[in-house]
CHARMM internal coordinates of N, CA and C (Angstrom, degrees):
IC EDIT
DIST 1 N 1 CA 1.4557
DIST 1 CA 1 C 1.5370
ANGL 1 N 1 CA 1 C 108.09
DIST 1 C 2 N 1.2299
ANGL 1 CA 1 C 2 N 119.56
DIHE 1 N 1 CA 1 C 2 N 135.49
DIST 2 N 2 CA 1.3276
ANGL 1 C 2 N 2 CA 134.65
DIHE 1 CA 1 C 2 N 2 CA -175.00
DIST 2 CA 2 C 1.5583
ANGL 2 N 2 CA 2 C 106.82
DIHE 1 C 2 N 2 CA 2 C -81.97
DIST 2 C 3 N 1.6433
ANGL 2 CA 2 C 3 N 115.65
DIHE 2 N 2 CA 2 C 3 N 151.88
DIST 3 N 3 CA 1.1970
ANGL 2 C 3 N 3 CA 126.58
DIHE 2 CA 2 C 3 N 3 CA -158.66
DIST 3 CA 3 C 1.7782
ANGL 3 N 3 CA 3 C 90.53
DIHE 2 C 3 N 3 CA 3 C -56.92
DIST 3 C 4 N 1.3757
ANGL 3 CA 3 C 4 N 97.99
DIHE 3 N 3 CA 3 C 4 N -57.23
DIST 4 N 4 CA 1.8646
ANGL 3 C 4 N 4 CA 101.96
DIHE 3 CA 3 C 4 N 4 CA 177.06
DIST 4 CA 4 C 1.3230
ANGL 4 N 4 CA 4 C 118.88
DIHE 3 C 4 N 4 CA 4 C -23.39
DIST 4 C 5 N 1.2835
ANGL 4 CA 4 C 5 N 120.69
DIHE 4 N 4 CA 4 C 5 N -73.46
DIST 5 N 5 CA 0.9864
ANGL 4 C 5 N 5 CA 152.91
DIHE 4 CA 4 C 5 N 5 CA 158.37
DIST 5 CA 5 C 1.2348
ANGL 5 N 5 CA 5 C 111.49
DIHE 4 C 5 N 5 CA 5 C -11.11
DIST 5 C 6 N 1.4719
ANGL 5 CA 5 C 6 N 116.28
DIHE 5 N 5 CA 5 C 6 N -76.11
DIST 6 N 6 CA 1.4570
ANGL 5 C 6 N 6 CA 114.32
DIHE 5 CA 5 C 6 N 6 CA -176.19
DIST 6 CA 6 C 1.5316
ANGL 6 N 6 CA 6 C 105.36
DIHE 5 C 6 N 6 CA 6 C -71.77
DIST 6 C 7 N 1.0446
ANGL 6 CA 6 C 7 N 137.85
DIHE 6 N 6 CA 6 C 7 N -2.47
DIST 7 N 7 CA 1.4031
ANGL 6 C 7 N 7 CA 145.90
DIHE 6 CA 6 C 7 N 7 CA -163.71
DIST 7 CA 7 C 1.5862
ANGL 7 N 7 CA 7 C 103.55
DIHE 6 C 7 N 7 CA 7 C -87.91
DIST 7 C 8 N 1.4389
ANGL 7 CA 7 C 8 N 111.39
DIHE 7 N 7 CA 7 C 8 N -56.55
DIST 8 N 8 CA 1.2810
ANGL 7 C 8 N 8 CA 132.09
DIHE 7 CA 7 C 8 N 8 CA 169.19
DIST 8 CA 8 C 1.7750
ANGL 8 N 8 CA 8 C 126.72
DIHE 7 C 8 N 8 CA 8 C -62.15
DIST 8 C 9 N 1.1669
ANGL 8 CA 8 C 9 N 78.34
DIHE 8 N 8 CA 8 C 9 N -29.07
DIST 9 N 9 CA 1.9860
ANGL 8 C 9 N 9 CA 94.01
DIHE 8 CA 8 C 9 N 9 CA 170.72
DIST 9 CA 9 C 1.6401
ANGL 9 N 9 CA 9 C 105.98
DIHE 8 C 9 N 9 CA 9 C -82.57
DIST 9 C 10 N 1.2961
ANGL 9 CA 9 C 10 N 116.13
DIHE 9 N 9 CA 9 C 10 N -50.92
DIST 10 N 10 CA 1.5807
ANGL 9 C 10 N 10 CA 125.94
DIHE 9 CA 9 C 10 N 10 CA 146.28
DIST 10 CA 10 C 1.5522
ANGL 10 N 10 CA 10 C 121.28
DIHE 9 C 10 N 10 CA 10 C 12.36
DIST 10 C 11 N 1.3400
ANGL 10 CA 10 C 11 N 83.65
DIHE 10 N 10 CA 10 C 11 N -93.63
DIST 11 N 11 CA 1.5963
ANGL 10 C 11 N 11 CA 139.06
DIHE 10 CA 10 C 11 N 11 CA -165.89
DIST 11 CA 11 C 1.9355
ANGL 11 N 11 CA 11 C 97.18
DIHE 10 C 11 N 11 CA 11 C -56.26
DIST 11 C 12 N 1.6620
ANGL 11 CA 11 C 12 N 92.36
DIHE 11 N 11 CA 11 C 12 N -67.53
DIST 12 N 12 CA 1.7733
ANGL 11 C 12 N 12 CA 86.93
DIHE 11 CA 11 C 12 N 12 CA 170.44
DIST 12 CA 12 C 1.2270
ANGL 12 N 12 CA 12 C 144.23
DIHE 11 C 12 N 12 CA 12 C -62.26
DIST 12 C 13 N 1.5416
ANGL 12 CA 12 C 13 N 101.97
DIHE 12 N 12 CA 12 C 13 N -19.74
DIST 13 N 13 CA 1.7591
ANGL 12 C 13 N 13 CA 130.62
DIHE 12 CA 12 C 13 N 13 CA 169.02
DIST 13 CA 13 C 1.4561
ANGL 13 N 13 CA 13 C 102.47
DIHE 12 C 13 N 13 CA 13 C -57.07
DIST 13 C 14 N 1.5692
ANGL 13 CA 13 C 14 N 108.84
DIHE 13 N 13 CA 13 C 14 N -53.25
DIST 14 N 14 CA 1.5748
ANGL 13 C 14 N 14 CA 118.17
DIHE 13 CA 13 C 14 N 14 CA -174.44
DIST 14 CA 14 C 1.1467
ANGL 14 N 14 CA 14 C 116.78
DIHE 13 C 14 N 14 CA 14 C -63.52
DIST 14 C 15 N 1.3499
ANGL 14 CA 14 C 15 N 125.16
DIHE 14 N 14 CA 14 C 15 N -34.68
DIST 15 N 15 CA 1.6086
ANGL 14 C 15 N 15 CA 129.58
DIHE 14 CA 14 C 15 N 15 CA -171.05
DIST 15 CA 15 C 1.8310
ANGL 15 N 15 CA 15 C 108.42
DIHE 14 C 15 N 15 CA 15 C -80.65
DIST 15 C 16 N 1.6873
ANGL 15 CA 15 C 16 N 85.03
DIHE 15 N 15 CA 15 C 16 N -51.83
DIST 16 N 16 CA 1.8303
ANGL 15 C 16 N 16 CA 85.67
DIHE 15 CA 15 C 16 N 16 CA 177.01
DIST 16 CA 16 C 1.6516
ANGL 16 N 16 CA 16 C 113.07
DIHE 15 C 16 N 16 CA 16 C -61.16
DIST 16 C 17 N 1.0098
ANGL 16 CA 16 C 17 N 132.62
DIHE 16 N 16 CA 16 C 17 N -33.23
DIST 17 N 17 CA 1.8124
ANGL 16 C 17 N 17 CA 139.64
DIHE 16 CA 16 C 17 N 17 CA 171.26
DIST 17 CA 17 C 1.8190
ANGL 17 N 17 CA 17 C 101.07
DIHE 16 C 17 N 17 CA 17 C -64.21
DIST 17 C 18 N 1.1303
ANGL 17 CA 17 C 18 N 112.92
DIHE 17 N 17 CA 17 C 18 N -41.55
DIST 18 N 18 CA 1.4966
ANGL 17 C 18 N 18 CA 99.18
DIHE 17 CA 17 C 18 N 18 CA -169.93
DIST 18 CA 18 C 1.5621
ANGL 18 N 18 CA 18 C 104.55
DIHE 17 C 18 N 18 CA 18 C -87.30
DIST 18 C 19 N 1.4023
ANGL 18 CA 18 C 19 N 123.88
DIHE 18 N 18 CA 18 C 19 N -8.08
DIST 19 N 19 CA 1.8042
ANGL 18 C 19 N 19 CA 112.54
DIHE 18 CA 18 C 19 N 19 CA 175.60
DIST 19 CA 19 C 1.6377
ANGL 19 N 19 CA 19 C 93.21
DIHE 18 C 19 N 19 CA 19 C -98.20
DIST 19 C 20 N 1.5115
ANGL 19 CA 19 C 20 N 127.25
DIHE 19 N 19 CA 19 C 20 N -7.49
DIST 20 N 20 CA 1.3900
ANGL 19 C 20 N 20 CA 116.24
DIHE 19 CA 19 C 20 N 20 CA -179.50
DIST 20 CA 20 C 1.5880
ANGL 20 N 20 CA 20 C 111.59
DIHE 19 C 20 N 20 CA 20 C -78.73
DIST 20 C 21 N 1.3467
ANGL 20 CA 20 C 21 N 103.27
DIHE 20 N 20 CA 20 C 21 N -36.70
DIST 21 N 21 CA 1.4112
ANGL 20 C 21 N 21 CA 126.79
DIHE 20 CA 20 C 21 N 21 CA 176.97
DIST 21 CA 21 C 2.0340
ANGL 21 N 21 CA 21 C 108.35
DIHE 20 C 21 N 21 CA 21 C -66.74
DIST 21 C 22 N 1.3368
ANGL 21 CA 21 C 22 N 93.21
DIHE 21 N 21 CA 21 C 22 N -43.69
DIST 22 N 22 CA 1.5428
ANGL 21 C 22 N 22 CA 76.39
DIHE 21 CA 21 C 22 N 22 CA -173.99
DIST 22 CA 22 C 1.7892
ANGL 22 N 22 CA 22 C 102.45
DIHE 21 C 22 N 22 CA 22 C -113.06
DIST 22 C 23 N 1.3276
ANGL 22 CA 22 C 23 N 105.12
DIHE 22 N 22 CA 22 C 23 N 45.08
DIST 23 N 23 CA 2.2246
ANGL 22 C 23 N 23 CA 127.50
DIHE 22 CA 22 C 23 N 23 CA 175.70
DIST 23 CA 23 C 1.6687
ANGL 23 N 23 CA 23 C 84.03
DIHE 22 C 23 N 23 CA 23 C 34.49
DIST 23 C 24 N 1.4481
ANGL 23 CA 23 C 24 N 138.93
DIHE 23 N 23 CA 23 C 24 N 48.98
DIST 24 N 24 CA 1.2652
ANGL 23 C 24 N 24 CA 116.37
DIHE 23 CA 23 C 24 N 24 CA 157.13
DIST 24 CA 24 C 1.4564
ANGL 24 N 24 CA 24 C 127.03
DIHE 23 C 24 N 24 CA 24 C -83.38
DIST 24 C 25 N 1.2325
ANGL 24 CA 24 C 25 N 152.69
DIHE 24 N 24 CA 24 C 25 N 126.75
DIST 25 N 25 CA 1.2296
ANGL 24 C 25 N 25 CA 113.18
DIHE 24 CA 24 C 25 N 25 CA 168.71
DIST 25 CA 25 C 2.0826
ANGL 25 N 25 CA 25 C 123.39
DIHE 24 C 25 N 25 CA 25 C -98.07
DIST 25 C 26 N 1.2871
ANGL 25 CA 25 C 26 N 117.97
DIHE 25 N 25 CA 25 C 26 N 172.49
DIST 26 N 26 CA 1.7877
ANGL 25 C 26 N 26 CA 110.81
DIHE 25 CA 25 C 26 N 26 CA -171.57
DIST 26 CA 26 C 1.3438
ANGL 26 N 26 CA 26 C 84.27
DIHE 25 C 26 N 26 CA 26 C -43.23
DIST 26 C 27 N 1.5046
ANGL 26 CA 26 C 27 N 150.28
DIHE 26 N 26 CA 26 C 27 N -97.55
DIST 27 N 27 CA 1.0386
ANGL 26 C 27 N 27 CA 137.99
DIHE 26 CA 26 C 27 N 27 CA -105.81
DIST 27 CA 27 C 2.0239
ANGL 27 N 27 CA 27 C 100.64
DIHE 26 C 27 N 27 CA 27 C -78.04
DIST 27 C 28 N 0.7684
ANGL 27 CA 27 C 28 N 98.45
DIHE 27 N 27 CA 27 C 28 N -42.48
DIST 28 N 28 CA 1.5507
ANGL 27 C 28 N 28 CA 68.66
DIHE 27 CA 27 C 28 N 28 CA 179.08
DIST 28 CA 28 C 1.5974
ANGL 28 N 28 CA 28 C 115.92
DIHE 27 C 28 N 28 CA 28 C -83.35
DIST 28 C 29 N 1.2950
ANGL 28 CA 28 C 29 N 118.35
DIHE 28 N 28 CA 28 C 29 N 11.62
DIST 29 N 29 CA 1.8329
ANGL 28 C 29 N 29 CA 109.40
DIHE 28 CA 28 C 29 N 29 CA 145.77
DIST 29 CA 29 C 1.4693
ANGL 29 N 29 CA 29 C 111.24
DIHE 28 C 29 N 29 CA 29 C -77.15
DIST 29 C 30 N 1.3258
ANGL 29 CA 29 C 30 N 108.54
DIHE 29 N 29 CA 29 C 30 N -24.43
DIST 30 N 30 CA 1.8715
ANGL 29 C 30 N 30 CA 108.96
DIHE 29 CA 29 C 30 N 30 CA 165.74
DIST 30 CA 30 C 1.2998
ANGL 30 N 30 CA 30 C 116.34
DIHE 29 C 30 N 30 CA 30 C -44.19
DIST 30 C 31 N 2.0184
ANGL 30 CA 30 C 31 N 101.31
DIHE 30 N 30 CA 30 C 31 N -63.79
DIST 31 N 31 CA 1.1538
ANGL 30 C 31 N 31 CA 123.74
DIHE 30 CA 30 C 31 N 31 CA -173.11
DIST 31 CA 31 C 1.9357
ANGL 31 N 31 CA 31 C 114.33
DIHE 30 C 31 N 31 CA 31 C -46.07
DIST 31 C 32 N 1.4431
ANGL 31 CA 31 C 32 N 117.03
DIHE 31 N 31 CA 31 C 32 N -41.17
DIST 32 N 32 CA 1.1693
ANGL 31 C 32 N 32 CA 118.17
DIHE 31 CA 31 C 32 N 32 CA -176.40
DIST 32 CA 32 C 1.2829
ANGL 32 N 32 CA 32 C 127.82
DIHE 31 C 32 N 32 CA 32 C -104.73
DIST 32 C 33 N 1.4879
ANGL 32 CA 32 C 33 N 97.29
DIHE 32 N 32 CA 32 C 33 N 7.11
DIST 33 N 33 CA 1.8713
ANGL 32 C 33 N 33 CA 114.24
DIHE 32 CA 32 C 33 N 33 CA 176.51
DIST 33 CA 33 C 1.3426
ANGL 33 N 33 CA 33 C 92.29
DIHE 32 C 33 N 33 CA 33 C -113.76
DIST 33 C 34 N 1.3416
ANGL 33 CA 33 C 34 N 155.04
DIHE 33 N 33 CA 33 C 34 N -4.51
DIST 34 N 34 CA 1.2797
ANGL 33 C 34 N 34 CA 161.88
DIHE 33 CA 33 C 34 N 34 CA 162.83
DIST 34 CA 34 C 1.8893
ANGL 34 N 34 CA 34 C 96.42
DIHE 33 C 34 N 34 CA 34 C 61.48
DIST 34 C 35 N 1.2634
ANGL 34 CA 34 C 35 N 90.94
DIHE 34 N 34 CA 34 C 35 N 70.96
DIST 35 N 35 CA 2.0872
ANGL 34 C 35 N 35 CA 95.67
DIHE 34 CA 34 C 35 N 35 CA 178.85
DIST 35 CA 35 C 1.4038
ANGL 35 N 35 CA 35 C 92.02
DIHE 34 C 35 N 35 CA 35 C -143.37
DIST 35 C 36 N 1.4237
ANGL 35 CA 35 C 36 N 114.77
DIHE 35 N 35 CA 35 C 36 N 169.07
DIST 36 N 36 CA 1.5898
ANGL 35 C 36 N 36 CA 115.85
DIHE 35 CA 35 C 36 N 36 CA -177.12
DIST 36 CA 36 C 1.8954
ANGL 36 N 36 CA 36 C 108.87
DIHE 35 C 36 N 36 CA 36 C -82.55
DIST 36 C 37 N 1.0517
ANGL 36 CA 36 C 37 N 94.10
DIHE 36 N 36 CA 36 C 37 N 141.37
DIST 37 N 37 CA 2.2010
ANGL 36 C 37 N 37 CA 88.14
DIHE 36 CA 36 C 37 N 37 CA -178.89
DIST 37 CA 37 C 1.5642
ANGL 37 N 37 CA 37 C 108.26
DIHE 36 C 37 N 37 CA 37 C -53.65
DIST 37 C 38 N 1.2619
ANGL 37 CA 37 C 38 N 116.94
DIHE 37 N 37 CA 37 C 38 N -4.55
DIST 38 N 38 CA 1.8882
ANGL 37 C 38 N 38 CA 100.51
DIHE 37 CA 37 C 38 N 38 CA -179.14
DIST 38 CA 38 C 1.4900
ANGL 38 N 38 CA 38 C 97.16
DIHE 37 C 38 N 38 CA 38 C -94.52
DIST 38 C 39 N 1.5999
ANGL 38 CA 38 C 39 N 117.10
DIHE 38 N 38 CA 38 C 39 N -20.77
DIST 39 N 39 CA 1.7105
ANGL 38 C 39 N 39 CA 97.27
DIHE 38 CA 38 C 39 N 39 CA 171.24
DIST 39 CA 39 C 1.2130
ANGL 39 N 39 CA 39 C 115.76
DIHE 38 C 39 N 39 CA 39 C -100.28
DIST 39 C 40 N 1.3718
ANGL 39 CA 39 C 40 N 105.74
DIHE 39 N 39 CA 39 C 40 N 21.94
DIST 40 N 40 CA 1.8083
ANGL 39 C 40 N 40 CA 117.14
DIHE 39 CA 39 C 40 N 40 CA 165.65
DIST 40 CA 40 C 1.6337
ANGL 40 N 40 CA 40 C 96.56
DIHE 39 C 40 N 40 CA 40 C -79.22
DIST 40 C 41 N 1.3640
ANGL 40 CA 40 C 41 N 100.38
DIHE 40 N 40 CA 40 C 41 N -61.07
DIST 41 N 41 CA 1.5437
ANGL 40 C 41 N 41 CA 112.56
DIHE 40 CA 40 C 41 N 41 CA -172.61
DIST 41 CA 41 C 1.5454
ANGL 41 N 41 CA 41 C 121.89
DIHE 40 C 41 N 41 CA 41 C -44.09
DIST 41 C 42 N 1.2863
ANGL 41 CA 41 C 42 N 98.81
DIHE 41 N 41 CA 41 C 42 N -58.25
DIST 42 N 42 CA 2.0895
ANGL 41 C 42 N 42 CA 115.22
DIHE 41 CA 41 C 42 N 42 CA 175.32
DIST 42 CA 42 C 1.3591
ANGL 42 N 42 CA 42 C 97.27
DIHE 41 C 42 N 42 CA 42 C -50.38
DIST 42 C 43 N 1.7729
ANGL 42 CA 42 C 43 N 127.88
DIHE 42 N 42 CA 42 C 43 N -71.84
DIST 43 N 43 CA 1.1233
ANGL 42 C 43 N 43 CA 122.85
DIHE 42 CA 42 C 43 N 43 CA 170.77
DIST 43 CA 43 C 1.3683
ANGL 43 N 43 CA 43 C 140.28
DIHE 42 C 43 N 43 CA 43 C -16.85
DIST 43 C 44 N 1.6581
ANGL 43 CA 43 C 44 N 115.99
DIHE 43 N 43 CA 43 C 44 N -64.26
DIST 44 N 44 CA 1.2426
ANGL 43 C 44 N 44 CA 122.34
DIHE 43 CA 43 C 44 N 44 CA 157.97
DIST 44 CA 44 C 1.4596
ANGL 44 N 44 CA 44 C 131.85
DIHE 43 C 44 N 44 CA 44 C -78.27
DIST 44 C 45 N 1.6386
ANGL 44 CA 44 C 45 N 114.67
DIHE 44 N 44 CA 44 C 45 N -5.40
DIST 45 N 45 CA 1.6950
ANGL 44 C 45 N 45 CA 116.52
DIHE 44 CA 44 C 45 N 45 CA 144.26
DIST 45 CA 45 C 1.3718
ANGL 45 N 45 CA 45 C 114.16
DIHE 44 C 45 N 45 CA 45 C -72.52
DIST 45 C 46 N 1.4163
ANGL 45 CA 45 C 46 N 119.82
DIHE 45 N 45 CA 45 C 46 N 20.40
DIST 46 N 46 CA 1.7635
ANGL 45 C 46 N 46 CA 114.36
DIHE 45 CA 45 C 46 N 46 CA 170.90
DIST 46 CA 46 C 1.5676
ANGL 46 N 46 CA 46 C 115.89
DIHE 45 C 46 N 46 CA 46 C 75.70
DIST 46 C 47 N 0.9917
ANGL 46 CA 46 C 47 N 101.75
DIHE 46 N 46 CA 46 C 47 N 20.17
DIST 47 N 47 CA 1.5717
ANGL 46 C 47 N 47 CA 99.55
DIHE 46 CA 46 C 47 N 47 CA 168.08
DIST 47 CA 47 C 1.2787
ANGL 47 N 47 CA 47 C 123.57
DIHE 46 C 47 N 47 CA 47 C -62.45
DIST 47 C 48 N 1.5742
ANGL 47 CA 47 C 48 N 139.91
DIHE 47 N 47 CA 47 C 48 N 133.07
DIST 48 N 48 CA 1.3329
ANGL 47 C 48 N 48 CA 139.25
DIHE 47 CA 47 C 48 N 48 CA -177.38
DIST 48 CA 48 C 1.3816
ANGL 48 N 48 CA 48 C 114.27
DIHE 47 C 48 N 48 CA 48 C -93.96
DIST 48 C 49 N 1.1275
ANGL 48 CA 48 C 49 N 122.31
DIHE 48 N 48 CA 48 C 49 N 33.59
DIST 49 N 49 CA 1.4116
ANGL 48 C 49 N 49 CA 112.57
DIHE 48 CA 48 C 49 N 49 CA 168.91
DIST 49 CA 49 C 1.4589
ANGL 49 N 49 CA 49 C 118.75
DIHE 48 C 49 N 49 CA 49 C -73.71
DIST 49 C 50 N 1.3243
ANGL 49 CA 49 C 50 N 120.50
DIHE 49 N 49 CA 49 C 50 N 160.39
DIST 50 N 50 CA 2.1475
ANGL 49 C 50 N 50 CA 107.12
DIHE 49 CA 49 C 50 N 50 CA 178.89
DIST 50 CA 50 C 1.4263
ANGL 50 N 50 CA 50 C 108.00
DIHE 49 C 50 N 50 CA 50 C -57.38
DIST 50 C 51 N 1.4662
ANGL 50 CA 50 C 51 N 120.87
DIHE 50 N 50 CA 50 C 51 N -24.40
DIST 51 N 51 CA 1.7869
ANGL 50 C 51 N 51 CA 124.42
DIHE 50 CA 50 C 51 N 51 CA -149.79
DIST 51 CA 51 C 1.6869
ANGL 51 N 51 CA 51 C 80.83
DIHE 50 C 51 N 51 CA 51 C -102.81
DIST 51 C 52 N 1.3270
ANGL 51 CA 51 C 52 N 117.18
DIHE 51 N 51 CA 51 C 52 N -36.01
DIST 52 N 52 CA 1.3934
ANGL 51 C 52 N 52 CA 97.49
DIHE 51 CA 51 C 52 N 52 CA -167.98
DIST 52 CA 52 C 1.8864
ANGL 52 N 52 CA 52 C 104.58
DIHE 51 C 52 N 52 CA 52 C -71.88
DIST 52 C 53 N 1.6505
ANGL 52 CA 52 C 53 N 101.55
DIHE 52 N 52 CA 52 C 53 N -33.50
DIST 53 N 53 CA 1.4665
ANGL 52 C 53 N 53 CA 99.63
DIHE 52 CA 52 C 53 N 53 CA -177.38
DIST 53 CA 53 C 1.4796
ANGL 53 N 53 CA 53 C 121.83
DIHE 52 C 53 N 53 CA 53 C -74.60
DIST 53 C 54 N 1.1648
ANGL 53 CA 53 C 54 N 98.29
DIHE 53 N 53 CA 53 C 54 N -13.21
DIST 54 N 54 CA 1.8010
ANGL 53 C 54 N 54 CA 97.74
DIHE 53 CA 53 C 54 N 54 CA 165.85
DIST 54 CA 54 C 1.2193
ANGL 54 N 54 CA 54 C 122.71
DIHE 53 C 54 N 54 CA 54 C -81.83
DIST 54 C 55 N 1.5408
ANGL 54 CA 54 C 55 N 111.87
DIHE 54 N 54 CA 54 C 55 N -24.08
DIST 55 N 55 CA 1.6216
ANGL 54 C 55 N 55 CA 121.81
DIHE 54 CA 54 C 55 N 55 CA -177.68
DIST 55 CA 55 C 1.4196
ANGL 55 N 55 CA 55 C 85.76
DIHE 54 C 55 N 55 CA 55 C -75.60
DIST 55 C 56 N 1.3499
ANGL 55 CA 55 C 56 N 138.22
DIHE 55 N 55 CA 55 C 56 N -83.43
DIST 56 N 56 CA 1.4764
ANGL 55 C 56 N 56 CA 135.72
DIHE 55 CA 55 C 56 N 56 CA 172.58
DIST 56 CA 56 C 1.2358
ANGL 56 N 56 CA 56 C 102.04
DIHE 55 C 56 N 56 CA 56 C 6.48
DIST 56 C 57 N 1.3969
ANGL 56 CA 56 C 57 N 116.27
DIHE 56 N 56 CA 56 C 57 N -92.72
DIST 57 N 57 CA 1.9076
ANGL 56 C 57 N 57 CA 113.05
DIHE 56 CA 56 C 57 N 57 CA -170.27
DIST 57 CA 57 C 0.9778
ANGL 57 N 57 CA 57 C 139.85
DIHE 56 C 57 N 57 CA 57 C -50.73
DIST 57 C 58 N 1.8312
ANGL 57 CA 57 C 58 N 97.26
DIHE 57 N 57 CA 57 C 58 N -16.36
DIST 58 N 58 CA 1.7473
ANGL 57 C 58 N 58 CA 92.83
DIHE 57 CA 57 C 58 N 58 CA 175.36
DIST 58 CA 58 C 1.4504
ANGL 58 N 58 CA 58 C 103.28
DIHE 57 C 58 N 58 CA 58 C -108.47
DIST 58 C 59 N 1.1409
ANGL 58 CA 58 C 59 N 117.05
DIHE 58 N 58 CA 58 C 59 N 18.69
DIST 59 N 59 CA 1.0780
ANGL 58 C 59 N 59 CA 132.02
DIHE 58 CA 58 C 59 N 59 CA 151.64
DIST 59 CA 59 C 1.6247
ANGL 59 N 59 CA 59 C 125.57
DIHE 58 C 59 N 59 CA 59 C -67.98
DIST 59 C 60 N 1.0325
ANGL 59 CA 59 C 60 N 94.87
DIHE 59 N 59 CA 59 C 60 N -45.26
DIST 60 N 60 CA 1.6009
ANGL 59 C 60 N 60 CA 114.17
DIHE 59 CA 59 C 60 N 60 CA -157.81
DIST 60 CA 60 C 1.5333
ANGL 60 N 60 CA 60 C 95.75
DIHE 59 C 60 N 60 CA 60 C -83.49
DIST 60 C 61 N 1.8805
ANGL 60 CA 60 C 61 N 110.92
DIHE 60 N 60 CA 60 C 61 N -40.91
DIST 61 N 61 CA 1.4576
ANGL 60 C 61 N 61 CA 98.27
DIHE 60 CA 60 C 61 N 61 CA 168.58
DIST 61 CA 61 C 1.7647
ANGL 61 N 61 CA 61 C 122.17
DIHE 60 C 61 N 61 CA 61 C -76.59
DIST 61 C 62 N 1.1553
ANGL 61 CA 61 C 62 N 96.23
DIHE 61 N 61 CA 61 C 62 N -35.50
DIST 62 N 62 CA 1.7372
ANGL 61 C 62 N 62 CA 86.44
DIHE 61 CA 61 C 62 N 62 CA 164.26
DIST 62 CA 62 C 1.3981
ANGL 62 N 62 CA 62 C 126.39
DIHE 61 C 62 N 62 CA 62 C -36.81
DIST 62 C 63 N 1.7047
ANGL 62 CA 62 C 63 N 105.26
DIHE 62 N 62 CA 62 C 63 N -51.68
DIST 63 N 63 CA 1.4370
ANGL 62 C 63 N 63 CA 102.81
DIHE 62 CA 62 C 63 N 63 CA 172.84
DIST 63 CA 63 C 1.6186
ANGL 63 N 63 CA 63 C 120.64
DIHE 62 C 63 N 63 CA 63 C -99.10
DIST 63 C 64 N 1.6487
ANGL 63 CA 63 C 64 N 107.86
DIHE 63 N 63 CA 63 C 64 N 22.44
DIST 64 N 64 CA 1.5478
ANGL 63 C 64 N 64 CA 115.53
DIHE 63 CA 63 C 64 N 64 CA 164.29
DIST 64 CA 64 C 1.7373
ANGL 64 N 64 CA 64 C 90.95
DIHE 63 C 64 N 64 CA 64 C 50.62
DIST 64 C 65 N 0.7483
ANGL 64 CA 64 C 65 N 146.40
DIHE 64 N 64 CA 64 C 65 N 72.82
DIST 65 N 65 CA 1.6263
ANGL 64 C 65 N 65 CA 172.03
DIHE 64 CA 64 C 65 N 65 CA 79.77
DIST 65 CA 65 C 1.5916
ANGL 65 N 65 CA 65 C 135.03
DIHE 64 C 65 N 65 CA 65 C -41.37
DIST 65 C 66 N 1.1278
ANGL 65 CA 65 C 66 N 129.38
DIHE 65 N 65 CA 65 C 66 N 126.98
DIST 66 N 66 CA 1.6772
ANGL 65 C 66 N 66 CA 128.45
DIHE 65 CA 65 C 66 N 66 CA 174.52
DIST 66 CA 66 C 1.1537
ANGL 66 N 66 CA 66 C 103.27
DIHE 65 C 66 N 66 CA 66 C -82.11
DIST 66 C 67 N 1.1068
ANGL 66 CA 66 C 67 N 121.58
DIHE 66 N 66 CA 66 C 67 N 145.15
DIST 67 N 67 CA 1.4080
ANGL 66 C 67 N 67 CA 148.48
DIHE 66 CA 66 C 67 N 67 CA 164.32
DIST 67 CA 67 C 2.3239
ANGL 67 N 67 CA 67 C 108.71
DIHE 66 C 67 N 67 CA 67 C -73.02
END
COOR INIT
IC SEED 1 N 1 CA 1 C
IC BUILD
């Protein structure tokens, strides 16, 4: 597995633990980021797009998490 790779596997470990931790589930970070739940989903599978990396951060502050 490539440094990427594990970076991105990372990254999704972190997101899925921090909505388990705070009982959220993707769609209502949809619901309050006003985006559809499948670019909740791509987003928090580590996708690098700019829209996915902005959803990421306000993500990450929703669930008060580092990137």
């Amino acid at each position: 597995m490539s440094e990427l790779e594990m970076a991105v596997a990372d990254l999704r470990i972190k997101f899925k633990k921090a909505l388990l931790e705070n009982d959220m589930k993707q769609i209502e970070l949809a619901r309050i980021l006003d985006v559809a739940p499948a670019q909740i989903s791509r987003a928090l599978a580590g996708n690098t797009t700019p829209k996915d990396i902005e959803i990421q951060r306000q993500v990450a502050k929703i669930l008060k998490i580092k990137l």
